[in-house]
N, C-alpha and C positions, 0 to 999 in steps of 0.2 A: 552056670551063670549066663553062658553065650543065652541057653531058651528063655532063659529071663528080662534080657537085657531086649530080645528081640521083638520077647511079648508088650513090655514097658515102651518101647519103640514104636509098636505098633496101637496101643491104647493114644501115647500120645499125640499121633496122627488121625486119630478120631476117627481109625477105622475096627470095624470086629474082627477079634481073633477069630482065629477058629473054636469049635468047641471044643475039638479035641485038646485046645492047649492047655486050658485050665487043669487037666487028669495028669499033666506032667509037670508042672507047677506046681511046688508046693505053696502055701499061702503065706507063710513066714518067712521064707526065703524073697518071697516077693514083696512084700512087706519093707522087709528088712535092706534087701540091695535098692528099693526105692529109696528110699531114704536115704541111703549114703549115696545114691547116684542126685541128689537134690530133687526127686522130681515127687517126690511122695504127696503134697500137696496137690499137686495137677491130676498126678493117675485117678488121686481120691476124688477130684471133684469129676474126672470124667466119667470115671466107672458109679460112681454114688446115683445118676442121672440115666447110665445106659441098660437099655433093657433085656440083654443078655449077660450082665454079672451076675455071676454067685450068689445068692440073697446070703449066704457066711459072710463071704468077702466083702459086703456094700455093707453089712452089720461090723465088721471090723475097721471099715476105712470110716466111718463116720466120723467115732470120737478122732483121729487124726486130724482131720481138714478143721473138727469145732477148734481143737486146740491150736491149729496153726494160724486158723482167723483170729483168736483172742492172741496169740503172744505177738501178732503182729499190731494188732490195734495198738497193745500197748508201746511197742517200741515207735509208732506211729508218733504219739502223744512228746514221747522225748525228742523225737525228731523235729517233729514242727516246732517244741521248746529250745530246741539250739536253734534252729534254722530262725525264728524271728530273735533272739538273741543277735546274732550273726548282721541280721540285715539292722538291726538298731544301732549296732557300733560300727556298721560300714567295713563289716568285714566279707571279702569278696570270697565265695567258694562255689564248686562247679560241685553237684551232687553226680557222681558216675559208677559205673561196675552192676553190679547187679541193684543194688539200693535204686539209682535212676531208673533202671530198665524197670524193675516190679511197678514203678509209675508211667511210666512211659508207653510200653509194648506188654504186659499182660493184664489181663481182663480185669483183676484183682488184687492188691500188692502183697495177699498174705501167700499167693499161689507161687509166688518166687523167694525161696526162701535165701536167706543170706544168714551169715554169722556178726556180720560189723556193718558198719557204715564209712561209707568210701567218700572222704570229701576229700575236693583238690584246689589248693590255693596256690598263687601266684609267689613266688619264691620269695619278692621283699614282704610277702604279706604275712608270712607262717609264725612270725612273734606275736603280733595281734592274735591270729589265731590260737596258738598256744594261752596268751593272757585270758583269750576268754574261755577255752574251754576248764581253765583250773576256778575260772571266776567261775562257771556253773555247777562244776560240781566234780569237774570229771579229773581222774586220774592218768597220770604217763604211766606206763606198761613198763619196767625195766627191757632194755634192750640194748642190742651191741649200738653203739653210736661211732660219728666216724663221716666226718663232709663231706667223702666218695664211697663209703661203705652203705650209708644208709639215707632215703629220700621221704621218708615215712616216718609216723610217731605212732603209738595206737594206743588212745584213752580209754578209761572206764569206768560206768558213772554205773554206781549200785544204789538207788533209793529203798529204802526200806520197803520189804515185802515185795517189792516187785523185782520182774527180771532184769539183770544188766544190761546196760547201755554201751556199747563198745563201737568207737570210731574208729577210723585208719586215716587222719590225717595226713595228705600227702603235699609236696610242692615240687614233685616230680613225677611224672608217667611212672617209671618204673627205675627200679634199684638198680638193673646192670645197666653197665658202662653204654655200652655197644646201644645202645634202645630206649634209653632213656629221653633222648630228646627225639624222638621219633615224631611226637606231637609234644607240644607245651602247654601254661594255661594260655596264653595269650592266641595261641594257635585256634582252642576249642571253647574259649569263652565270648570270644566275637561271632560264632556261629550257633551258640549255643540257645536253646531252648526252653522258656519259660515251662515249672511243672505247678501248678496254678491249684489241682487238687493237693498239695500238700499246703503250700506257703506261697503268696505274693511273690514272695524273693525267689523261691526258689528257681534254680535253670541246672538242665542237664546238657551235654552233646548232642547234638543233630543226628537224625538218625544212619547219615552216611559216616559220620565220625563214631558214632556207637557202634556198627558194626565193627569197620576196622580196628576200636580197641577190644571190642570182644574177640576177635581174631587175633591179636597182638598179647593179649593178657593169656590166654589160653596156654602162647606154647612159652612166653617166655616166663611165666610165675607158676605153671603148672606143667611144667614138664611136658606140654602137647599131648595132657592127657585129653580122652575119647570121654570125659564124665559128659551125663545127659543134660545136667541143668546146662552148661557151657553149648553146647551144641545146641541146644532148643533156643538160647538166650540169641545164638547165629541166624537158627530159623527164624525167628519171629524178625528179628531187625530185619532180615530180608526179605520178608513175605512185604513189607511195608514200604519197600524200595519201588521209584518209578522211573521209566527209563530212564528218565534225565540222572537219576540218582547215580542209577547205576555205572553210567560213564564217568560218573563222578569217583566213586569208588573205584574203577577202572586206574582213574588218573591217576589218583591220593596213593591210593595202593604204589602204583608202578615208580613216580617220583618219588616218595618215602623208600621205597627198596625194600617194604615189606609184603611184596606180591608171595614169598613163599607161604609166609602165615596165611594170609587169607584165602590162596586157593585150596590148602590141605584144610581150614576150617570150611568153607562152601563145601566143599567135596565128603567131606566128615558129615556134615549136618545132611546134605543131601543122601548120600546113601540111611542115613535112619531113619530122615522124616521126608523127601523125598521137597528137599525144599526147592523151589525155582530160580535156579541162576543161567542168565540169557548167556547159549553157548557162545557168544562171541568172547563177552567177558572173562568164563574160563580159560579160551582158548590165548586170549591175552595177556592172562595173569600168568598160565602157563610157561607160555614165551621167556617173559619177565621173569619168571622164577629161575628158569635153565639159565640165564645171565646175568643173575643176581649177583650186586657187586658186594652182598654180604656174603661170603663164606660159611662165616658164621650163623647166619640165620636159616642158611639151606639145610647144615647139619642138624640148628635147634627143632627141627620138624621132624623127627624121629625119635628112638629111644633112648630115656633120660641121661643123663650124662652124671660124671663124678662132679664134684665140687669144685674141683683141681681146677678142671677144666671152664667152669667159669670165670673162676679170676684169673686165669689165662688170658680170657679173651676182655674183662676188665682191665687188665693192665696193658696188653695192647691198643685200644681204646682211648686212653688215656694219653694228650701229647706231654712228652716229657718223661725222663726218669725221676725228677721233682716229684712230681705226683705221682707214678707209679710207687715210690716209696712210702710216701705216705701212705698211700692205701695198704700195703702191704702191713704197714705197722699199724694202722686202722683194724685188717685183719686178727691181726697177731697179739696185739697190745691193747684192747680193750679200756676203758675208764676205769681206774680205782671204784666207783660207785658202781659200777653195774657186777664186775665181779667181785664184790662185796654181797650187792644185794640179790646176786642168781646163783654164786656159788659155796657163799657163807656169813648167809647171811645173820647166822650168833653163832660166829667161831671169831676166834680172833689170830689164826693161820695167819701166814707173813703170805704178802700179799706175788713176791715170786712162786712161792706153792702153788698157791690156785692157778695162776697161770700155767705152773708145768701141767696139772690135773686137768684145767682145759683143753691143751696141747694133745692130753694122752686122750683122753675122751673123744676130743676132735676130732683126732686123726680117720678115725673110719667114716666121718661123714666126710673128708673131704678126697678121698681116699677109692671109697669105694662106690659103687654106679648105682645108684636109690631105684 
């Protein structure tokens, strides 16, 4: 996987392998780890163009990239149908995560592939939001609910014959405790950015605040995993940074206290695509990392952790044992509806069972290190 990953690294940097790599490369393997590393789109459209690919391989990536331009168009079309929905009834939302960035920082928006759409609203604002996304069509996702458990909804709007629609409504950066307020809407919608090729309305984050949450999403929702769409999503924002930007991020980084995230993401992205970050800035982030007054954030920059150990650092986060219990039973105790409709859903089990069945199920995910 490592000569895969290296070759895929090196395609996307828009430089030629060597020939010899293709003879140790198999074509479906590469194919294949494209695609679950996100970047299967891009490789396709570089090598489809470059005049040392395989004429196999540039015959195999075609139909790929036709398909990923058409299922993006269409999720395009429901997109722009909520986004002017949204801006008719003066409902505020900030487009962010990979869904901005395909508009924002790549050539293309079908070449960045995403699963959902990531809108982020202002916390009094997420009831409006809710009323209109069921007023258009779209579905709530059962899911654990819970005021400190969960900051997120995710709808799903299936029209006939075509492909789902699937939002991530949020009115919080991110679920844990510890990082959630790291930025807010009020923080990245006064500096935010009109995206003009979708919708009038539409605004994403600026691109010194894109970066920092693509370095912030990376290691606290994804385990600080090394995937390429994530690191190329680092490249690009930072290929796009100008000095001034850059002190800017400099700043934001070091007063937020999440200088650990973003120097192991610059450092990540740079060693694959070899992207340019002015050493001063590292050397500062660096700094700032070694005295990072998150503990917990220096730790989150390495290999994943148990479950346990989240809500750990959840409930100390949390001021109060008020709210630390609550969440605990947030945890623990779920809504009648959801474990009705996730864990029997035509059974009619008393509803202490399912919970012990949860419980026993659970325990290895919270238990053991993923």
């Amino acid at each position: 996987m490592d000569r895969v990953l290296d070759l895929l690294s090196t395609v996307l940097r828009g430089d030629a392998p060597r020939a010899s790599a293709w003879d140790v490369v198999d074509r479906t393997a590469l194919l294949t780890i494209a695609d679950e590393q996100g970047v299967l789109p891009l490789v396709a459209e570089r090598l489809s163009t470059a005049s040392w690919t395989p004429p196999a391989l540039r015959t195999a990536l075609a139909p790929r990239l036709a398909s990923a331009a058409a299922l993006d168009a269409v999720q395009e079309v429901d997109l722009v149908r909520l986004l002017a929905a949204m801006a008719a009834h003066s409902v505020d939302a900030l487009l962010f995560k990979g869904a901005a960035l395909a508009y924002t920082h790549y050539r293309q928006p079908h070449l960045r592939p995403r699963l959902d759409t990531d809108l982020l609203v202002p916390p009094n604002g997420r009831e409006a939001a809710r009323r209109l996304l069921h007023a258009e069509g779209y579905q709530l996702v059962a899911q654990v609910e819970g005021d400190l458990v969960m900051y997120q909804e995710t709808y799903v709007r299936r029209p006939p014959g075509r492909p789902a629609h699937v939002v991530d409504l949020h009115w919080r950066l991110a679920n844990p405790q510890p990082f959630g307020q790291v930025f807010t809407y009020a923080d990245l919608a006064r500096r935010a950015v009109p995206i003009t090729a979708i919708h009038p309305a539409a605004r994403a984050p600026r691109a010194v605040d894109a970066l920092l949450l693509a370095c912030v999403h990376r290691v606290i929702h994804h385990a600080a995993s090394e995937r390429l769409i994530w690191l190329f999503d680092i490249h690009l924002v930072a290929a796009s940074l100008s000095t001034a930007d850059w002190r800017e991020v400099e700043a934001r980084a070091i007063e937020r206290d999440i200088a650990p995230f973003c120097l192991s993401g610059l450092r990540l992205a740079a060693a694959r695509f070899r992207t340019r970050v002015p050493e001063s800035v590292l050397n500062r982030l660096s700094t700032a990392a070694r005295a990072s007054g998150r503990g917990e954030a220096a730790r989150l920059v390495g290999p994943p952790r148990r479950h346990v150990s989240e809500v750990v650092a959840d409930l100390r986060a949390l001021p109060g044992w008020s709210a630390r219990c609550r969440l605990m039973s947030q945890h623990l105790f779920p809504s009648a509806r959801y474990m009705r409709g996730t864990y029997a859903p035509s059974s009619r089990l008393p509803l202490p069972v399912l919970y012990v069945r949860r419980a026993w199920h659970g325990a290895r995910r919270w238990l053991v290190r993923p």
